[in-house]
N, C-alpha and C positions, 0 to 999 in steps of 0.2 A: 455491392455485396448482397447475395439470396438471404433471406430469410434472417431480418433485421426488421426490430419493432424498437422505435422512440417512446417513449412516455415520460408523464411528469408527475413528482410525485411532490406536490407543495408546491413550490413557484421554481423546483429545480429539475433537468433535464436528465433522461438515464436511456441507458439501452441496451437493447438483449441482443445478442447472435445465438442463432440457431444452427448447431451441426444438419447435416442431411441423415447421417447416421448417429443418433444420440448415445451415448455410454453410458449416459446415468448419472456422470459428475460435473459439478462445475466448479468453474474459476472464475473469482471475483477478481478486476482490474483496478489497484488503487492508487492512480494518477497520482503526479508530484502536483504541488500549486499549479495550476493553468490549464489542467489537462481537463477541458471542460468538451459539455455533450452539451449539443444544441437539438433540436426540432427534425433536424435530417444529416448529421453528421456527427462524428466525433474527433477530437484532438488524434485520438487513437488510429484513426486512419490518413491523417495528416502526413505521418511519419510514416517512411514505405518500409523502413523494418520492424515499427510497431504492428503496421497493419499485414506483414507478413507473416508475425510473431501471431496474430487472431486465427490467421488462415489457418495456420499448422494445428493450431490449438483445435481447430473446426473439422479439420481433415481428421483429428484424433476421438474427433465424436463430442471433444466436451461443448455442453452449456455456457458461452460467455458472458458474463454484464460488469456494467460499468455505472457511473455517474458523475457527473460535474461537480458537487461536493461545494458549492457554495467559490467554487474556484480555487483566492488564495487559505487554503482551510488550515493550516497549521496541526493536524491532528482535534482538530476540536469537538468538543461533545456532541454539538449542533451535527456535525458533519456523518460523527458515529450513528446516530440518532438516525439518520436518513440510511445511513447504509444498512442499519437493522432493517428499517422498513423496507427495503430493497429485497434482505435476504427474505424476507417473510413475504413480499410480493409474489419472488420467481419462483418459492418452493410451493404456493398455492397455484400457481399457473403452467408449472413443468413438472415432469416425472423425475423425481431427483434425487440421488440421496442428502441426508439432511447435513454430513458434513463433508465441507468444502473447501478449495483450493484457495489461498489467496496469492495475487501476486502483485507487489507493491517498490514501488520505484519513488527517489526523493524522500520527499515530506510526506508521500503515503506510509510510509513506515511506522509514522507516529500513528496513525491509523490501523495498522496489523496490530501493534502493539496493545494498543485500544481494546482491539477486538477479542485478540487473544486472553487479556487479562477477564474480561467481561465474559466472554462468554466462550473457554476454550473447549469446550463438548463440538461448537460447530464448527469447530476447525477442522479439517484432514492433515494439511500441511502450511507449510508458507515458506514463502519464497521471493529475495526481496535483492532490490539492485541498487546501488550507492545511495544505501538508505541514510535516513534521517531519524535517529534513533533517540537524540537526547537533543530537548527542547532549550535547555540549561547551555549546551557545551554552544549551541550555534546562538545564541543569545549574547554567552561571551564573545563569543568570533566576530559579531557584528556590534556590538560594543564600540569597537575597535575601529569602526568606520562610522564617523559619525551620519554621513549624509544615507550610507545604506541601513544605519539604527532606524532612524528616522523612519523610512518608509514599513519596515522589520515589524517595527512598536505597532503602527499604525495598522499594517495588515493582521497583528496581534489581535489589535481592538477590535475589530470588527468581525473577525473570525471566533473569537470567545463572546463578543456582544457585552464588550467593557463598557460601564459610561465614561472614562477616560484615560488618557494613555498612562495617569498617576496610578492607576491598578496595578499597571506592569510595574514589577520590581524584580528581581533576583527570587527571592524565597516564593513569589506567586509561579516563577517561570518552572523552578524545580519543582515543584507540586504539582504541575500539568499534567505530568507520564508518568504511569503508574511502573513500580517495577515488578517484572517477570521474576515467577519462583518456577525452581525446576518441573513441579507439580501442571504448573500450567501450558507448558512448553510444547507445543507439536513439534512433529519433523521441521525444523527451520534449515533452511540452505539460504546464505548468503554472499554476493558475490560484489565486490568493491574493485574499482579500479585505484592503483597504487597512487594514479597520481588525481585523485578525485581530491576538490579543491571547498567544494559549498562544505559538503559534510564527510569531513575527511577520517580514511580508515581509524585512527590511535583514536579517533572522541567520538565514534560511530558504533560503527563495525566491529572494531576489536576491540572496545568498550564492553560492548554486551557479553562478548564472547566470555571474558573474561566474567564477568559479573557471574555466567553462568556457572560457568567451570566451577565458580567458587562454590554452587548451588549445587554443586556434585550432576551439572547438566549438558553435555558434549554437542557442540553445533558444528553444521559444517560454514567453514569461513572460505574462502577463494577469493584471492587476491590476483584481478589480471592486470598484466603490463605490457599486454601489447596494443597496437593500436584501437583505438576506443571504439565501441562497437555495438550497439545497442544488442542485436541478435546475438553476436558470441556470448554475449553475458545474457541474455533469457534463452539459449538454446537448450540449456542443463534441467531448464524444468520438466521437458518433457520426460526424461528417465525416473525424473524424480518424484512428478508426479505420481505416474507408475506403480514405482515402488512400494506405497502406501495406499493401494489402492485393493489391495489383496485380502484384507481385512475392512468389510464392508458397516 
C-alpha cells in the first residue's frame, strides 16, 4: 500500500495512510482486541475486506490511522490515553480538520464510548459494527462460562493494570464505561448483525439505543441478517460520513 508510515508511540505500534488526494478529514480505526499494528503491517490489511474497506476510504481522500492499543484492551484508560496521543500526533503532522471520524468494531466500542464521553468537540461522527458497548452485560455473559471467565478476568487485569484479578468484581465492572447523555452524542450510526453472538444486539446495540431515546437522543440502529459480511456492514459509512461533513 502507497503512502503508509509505522511509528511508535511508547512501546506501542500505530499507523497512518495517506490518501493521494487529501479531503481534509480523517477516520480513526478502533480495532476489536487483537487488531494490532506491528513495524510493517497491520491486522487491518490482514483481512481483504478490512483492507478494501482503507482503499475506499483513501480513494475518498480521507486521512486513515489506527493502533494496536496494547492488543487485548477492553476499553481501557491506558488504551484511551494513547489514542489521544495518536489524535494529537496526526493533527500536528497532517492538514486536517480537528474533528474526526471514528469507526469501531468489537470491543473498540468501549473505546468510541470513551472518546465520546471525554472529549465530544473532536468527534465529527461514529460509526460502530457489532459493538461492544457494555463492559457489565459481556462480564455477565462470560460469568457463565467458567474456563472463558477465566481468561475474560485476566485479559481485565492487565488491560486496566489491576494488581489482581480480586479488583474485578461486578460494581468495578459497571464503573468502567461512562454513560452517554444526549448532549454528548455525535451523529452515531450502528450496525449489528441479528445473529451477533460475543456482544449480542438486546445487551449491546439496542441497549444503548434505548438509553438514548430515553435521553430524548435518536440514533440510527441497522440490524443485518444476511450473510455476514464485514464490507456490507462498513459500506454505509461512506454516505454517512458525508453527511456531516458539510458543516466544517
Amino acid at each position: 500500500m502507497k503512502h503508509v508510515r509505522y511509528f511508535r508511540i511508547g512501546d506501542q505500534w500505530n499507523v497512518l495512510y495517506l490518501p493521494e488526494q487529501p479531503s481534509g478529514f480523517a477516520v480513526c480505526l478502533i480495532g476489536d482486541n487483537g487488531m494490532t499494528v506491528t513495524s510493517n503491517s497491520s491486522e487491518w490489511l490482514h483481512h481483504p475486506e478490512k483492507e478494501q474497506f482503507i482503499q475506499d476510504l483513501l480513494k475518498r481522500g480521507y486521512t486513515v490511522f489506527a493502533s494496536s492499543l496494547y492488543d487485548k484492551h477492553w476499553g481501557s484508560p491506558k488504551a484511551f490515553e494513547l489514542l489521544e496521543h495518536l489524535y494529537h500526533f496526526i493533527l500536528k503532522r497532517e492538514i486536517l480538520n480537528k474533528k474526526i471520524h471514528l469507526f469501531a468494531e468489537g470491543a473498540g466500542g468501549l473505546l468510541a464510548l470513551r472518546w465520546i464521553h471525554t472529549h465530544s468537540e473532536q468527534i465529527r461522527s461514529c460509526y460502530l459494527i457489532n459493538p461492544c458497548l457494555s463492559l457489565s452485560s459481556y462480564y455477565e455473559q462470560e460469568r457463565e462460562n467458567k474456563l472463558y471467565y477465566k481468561r475474560f478476568v485476566k485479559e481485565l487485569e492487565l488491560a486496566y493494570d489491576l494488581k489482581s484479578e480480586r479488583d474485578i468484581q461486578e460494581d468495578w465492572v459497571r464503573n468502567q464505561v461512562p454513560a452517554l447523555t444526549c448532549g454528548q452524542c455525535p451523529p452515531l450510526s450502528i450496525h449489528c448483525h441479528v445473529q451477533e453472538k460475543r456482544f449480542p444486539l438486546h445487551a449491546h446495540s439496542r441497549a444503548l439505543q434505548k438509553q438514548l431515546a430515553a435521553d430524548g437522543c435518536l440514533i440510527n440502529l441497522r440490524i443485518h441478517s444476511n450473510e455476514r459480511s464485514f464490507y456490507k456492514e462498513a459500506q454505509s459509512a461512506f454516505p454517512f460520513y458525508q453527511k456531516y461533513e458539510e458543516v466544517l
